[in-house]
KOLNUDREN-714080 format. One record per residue: residue number from 1; residue in one letter; x, y, z negated of N, C-alpha, C in turn. Coordinates in pm, 1 decimal, decimal comma. Example, Ala and Ser with C-alpha at 12.3 -4.5 7.8 and 13.67 -1.06 7.14 Angstrom:
<atoms>
    i  aa       npx       npy       npz      capx      capy      capz       cpx       cpy       cpz
    1   A    1319,0    -569,0    -780,0    1230,0    -450,0    -780,0    1320,0    -330,0    -780,0
    2   S    1285,0    -225,0    -708,0    1367,0    -106,0    -714,0    1290,0       3,0    -787,0
</atoms>
This chain:
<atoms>
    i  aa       npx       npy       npz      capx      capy      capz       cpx       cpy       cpz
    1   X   12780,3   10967,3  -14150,1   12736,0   11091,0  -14087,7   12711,1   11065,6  -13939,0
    2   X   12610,7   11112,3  -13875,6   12535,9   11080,4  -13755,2   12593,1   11220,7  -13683,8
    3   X   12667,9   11145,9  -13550,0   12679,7   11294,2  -13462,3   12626,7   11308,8  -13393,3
    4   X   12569,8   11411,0  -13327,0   12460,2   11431,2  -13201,6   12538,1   11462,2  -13075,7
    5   X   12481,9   11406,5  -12986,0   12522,5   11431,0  -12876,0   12521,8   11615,8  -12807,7
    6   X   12540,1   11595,0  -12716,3   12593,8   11752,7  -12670,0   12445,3   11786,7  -12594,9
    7   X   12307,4   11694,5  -12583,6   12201,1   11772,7  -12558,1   12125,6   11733,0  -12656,2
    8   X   12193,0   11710,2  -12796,3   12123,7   11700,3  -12898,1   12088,9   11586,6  -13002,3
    9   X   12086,7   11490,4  -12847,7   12020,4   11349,6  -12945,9   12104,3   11287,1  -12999,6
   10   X   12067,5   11163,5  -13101,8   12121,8   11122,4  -13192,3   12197,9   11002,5  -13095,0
   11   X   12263,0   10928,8  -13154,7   12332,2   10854,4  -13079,1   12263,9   10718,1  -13003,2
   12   X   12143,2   10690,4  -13098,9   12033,0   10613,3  -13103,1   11910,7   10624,9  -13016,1
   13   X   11914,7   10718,9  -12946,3   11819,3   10829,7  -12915,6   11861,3   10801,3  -12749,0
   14   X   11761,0   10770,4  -12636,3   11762,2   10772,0  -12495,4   11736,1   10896,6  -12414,8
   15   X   11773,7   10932,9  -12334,0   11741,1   11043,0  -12249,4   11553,6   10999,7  -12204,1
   16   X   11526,8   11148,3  -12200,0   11347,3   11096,0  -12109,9   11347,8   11035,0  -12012,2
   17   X   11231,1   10970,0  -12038,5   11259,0   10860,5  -11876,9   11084,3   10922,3  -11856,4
   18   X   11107,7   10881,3  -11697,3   11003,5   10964,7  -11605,4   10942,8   10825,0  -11489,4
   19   X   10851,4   10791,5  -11446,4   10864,4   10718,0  -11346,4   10702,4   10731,2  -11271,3
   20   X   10696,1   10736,1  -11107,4   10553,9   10764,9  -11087,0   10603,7   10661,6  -10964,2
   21   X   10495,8   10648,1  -10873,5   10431,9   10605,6  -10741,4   10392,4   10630,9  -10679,5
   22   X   10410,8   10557,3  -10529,8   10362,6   10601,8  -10406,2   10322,6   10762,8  -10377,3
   23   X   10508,9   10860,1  -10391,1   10519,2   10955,8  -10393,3   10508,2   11004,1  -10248,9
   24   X   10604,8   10928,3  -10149,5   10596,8   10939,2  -10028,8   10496,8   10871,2   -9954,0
   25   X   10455,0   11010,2   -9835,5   10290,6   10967,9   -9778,1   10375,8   10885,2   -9609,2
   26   X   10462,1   10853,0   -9578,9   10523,6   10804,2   -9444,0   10555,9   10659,2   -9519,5
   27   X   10602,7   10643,9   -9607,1   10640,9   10523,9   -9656,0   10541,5   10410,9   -9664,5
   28   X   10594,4   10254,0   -9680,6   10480,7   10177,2   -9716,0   10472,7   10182,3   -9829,0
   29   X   10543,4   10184,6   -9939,3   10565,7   10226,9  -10041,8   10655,2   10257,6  -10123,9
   30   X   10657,0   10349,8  -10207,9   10767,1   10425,1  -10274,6   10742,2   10441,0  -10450,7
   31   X   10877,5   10449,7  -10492,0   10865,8   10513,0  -10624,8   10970,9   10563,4  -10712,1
   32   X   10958,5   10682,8  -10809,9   11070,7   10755,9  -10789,6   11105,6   10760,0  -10948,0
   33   X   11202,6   10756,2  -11010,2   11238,9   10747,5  -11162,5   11330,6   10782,3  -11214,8
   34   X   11314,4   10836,4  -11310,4   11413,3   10926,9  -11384,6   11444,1   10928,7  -11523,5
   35   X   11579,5   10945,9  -11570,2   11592,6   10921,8  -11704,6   11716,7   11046,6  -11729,6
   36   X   11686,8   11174,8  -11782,7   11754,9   11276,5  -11824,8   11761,0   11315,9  -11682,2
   37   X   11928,2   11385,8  -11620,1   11961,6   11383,8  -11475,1   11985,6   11347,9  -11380,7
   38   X   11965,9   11151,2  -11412,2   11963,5   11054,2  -11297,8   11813,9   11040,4  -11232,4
   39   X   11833,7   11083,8  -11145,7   11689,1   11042,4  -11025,0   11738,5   10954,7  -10920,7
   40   X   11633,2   10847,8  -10926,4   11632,3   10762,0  -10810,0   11499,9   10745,3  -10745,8
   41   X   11488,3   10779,6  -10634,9   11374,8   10759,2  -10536,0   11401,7   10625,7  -10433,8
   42   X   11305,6   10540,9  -10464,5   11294,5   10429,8  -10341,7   11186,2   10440,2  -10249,9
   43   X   11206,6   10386,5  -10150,1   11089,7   10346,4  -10055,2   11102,6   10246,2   -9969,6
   44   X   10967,1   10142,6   -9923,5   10964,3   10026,2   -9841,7   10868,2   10081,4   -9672,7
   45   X   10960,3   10068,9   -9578,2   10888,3   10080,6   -9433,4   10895,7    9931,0   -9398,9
   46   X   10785,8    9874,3   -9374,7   10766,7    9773,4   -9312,3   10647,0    9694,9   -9358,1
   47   X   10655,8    9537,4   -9321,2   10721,0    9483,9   -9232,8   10737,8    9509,0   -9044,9
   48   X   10814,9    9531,5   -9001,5   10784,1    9568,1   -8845,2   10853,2    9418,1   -8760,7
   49   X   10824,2    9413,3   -8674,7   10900,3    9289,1   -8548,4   11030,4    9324,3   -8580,6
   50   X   11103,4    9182,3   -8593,4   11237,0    9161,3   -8545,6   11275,5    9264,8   -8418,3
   51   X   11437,7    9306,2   -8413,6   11440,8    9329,1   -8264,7   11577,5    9303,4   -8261,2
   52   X   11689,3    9223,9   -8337,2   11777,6    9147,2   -8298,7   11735,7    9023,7   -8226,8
   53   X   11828,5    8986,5   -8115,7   11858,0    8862,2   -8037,8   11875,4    8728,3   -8147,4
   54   X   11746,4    8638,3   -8124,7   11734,4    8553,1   -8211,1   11747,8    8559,0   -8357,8
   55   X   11613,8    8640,8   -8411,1   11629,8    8710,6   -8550,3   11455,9    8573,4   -8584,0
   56   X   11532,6    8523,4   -8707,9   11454,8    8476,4   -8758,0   11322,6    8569,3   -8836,2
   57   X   11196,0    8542,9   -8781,5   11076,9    8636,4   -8847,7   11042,2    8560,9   -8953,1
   58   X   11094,2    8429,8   -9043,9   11021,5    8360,3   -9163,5   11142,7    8428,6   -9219,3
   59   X   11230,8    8521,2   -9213,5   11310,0    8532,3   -9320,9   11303,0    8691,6   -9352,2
   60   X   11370,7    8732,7   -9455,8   11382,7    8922,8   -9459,4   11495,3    8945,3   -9428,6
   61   X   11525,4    9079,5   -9385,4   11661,4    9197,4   -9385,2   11660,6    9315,3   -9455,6
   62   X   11680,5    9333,2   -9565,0   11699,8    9418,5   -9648,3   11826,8    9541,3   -9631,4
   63   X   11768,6    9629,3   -9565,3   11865,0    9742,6   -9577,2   11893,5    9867,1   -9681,5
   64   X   11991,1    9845,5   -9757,1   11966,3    9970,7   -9855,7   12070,0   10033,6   -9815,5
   65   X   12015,1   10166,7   -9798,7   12102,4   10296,5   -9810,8   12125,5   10416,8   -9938,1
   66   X   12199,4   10456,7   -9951,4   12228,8   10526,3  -10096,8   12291,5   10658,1  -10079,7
   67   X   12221,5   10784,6  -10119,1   12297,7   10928,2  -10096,6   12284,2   10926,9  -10191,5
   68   X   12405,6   10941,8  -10278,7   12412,7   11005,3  -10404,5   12470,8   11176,3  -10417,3
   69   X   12410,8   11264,5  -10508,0   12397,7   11424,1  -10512,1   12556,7   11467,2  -10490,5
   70   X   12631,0   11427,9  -10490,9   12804,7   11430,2  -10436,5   12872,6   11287,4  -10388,5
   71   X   12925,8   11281,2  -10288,4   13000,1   11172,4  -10244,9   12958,7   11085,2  -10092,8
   72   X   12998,9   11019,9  -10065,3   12950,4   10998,5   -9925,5   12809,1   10881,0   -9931,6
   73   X   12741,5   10903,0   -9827,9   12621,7   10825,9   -9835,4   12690,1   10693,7   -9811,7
   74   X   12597,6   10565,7   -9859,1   12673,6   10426,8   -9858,1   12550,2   10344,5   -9775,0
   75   X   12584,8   10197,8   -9747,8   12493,5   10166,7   -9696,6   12541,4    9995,6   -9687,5
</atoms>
């Protein structure tokens, strides 16, 4: 016997997934995706000049920041 979950689906069965692009018009690029009530929106600003004291420009710095809908933003 197959039980259904509490919005219905079978156990087998994925939440909708959603996903588009270059949502944000400030960004270099962005894209935002969703599966049931998890949404995640990304976006890329750059590349811009170094402006640390002796910052290598052949390499990257990747900053991610994270607000999630309760809890403290992370980074």
């Amino acid at each position: 016997m197959e039980v259904n979950r509490e919005d219905g689906r079978t156990q087998n069965q994925l939440r909708p997934l959603a996903c588009s692009r270059n949502i944000l018009h400030r960004a270099h690029g962005s894209a935002s995706w969703s599966q049931g009530d998890t949404k995640v929106l990304a976006a890329v600003y750059g590349p811009k000049a170094g402006t640390r004291k002796n910052e290598n420009p052949e390499k990257a710095c990747i900053e991610v920041v994270w607000k999630p809908k309760t809890g403290q933003i992370g980074c």
